[in-house]
C-alpha positions as MATLAB code, in Angstrom:
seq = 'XXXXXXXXXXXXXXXXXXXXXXXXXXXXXXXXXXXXXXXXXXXXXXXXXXXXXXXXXXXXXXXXXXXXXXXXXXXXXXXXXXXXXXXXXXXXXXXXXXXXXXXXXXXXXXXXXXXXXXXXXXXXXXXXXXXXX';
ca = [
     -12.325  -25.463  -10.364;
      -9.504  -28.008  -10.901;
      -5.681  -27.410  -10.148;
      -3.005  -28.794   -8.302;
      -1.430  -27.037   -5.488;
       2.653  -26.815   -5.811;
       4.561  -25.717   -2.578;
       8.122  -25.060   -3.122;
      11.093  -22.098   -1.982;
      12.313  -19.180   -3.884;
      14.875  -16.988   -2.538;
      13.648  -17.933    0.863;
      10.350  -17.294    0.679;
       7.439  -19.775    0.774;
       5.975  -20.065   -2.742;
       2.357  -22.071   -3.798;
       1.295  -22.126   -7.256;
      -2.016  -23.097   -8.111;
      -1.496  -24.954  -11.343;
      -3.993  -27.290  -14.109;
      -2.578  -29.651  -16.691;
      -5.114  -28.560  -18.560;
      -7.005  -25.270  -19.476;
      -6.666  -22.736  -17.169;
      -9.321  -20.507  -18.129;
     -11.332  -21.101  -14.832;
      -8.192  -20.527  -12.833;
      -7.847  -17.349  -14.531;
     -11.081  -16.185  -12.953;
      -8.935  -16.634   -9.649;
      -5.938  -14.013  -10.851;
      -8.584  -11.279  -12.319;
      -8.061   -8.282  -13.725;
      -4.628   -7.453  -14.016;
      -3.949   -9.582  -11.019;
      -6.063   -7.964   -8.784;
      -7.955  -11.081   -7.505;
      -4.640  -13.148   -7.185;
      -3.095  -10.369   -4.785;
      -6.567   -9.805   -2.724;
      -5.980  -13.856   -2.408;
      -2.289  -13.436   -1.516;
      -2.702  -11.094    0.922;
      -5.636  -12.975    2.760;
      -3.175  -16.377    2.827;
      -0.666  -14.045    4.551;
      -3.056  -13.077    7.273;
      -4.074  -16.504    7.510;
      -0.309  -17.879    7.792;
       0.151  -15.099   10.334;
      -3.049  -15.869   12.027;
      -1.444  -19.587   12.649;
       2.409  -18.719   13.845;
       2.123  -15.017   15.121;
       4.477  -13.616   12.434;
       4.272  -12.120    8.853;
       4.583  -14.283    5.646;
       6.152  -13.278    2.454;
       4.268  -16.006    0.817;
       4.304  -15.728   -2.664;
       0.879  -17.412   -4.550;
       0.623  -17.804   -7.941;
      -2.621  -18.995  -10.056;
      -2.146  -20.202  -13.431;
       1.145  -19.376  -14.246;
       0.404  -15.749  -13.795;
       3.209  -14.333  -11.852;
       5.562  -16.270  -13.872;
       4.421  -14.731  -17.186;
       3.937  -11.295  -15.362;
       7.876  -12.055  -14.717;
       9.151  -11.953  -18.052;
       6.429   -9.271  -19.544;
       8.210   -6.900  -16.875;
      11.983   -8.294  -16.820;
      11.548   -7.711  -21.086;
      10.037   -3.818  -20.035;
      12.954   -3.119  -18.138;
      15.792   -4.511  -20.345;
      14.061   -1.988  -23.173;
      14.060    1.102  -20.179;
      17.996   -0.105  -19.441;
      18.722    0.159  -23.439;
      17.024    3.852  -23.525;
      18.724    5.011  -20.396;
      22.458    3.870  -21.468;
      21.820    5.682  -25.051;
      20.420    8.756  -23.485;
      21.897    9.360  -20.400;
      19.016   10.373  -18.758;
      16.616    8.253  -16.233;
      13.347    6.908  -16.917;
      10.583    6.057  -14.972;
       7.941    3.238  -15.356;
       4.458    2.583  -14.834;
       3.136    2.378  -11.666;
       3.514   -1.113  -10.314;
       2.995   -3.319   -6.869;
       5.878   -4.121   -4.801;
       6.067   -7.594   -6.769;
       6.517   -6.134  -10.462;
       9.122   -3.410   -8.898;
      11.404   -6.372   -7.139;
      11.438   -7.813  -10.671;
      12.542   -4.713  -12.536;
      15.236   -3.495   -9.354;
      16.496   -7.010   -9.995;
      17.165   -6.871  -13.839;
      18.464   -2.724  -13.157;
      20.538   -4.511  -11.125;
      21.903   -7.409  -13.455;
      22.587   -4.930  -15.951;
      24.836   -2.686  -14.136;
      22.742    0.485  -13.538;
      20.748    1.831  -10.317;
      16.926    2.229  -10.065;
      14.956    3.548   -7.042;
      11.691    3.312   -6.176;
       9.374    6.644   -5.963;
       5.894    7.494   -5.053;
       3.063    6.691   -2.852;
       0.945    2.974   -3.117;
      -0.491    2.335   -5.251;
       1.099    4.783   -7.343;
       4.514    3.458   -6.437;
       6.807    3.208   -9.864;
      10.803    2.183  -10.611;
      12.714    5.065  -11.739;
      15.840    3.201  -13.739;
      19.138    5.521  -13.384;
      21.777    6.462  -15.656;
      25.166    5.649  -14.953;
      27.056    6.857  -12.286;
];
């Protein structure tokens, strides 16, 4: 497979994309299913990094543009939740979603002036979006 490996910082955490100028159909194979393969990958360059320096990583890896995408999909779900929750009063709860997805939509709950809170057991873990205090 071809790609280019991009290291940078977000929010202080380590962040390495794998990225291709071109296609990226083989480097989809790498994210899988709903981004099951890209997290099984994540997690096992977190054990690695900790295997090195004795102390957990919050390395973020993304393949093909696939978190990034994942990003909007979810921050564009939430602003709809935020619009239903103002008009009805009441709070709404999500899909289930890994700790990744729920840090985006507790960050956009938070932009827009209401509360959310996480519920559940993994991996049936879900954002419940608040009404108004």
């Amino acid at each position: 497979m071809d790609g280019d490996i991009d290291i940078s910082v977000e929010a202080g955490r380590a962040k390495v994309a794998v990225v291709a100028e071109g296609p990226t159909q083989d480097l989809k194979r790498l994210v899988g299913p709903d981004g099951e393969v890209l997290d099984a990958l994540q997690d096992l360059a977190r054990l690695a990094v900790q295997s090195e320096t004795g102390e957990l990583s919050r390395l973020m890896l993304d393949i093909a543009d696939f978190r990034a995408g994942r990003r909007e999909r979810l921050a564009e779900q939430a602003r709809e939740v935020i619009e239903r929750v103002k008009e009805s009063g009441l709070r709404e709860s999500l899909p289930p979603m890994n700790a990744f997805e729920r840090k985006v939509v507790h960050d956009v709950v938070l932009g827009a002036g209401l509360a959310s809170e996480s519920e559940g057991e993994d991996p049936h873990r879900y954002v419940v979006v608040l009404p108004a205090a």
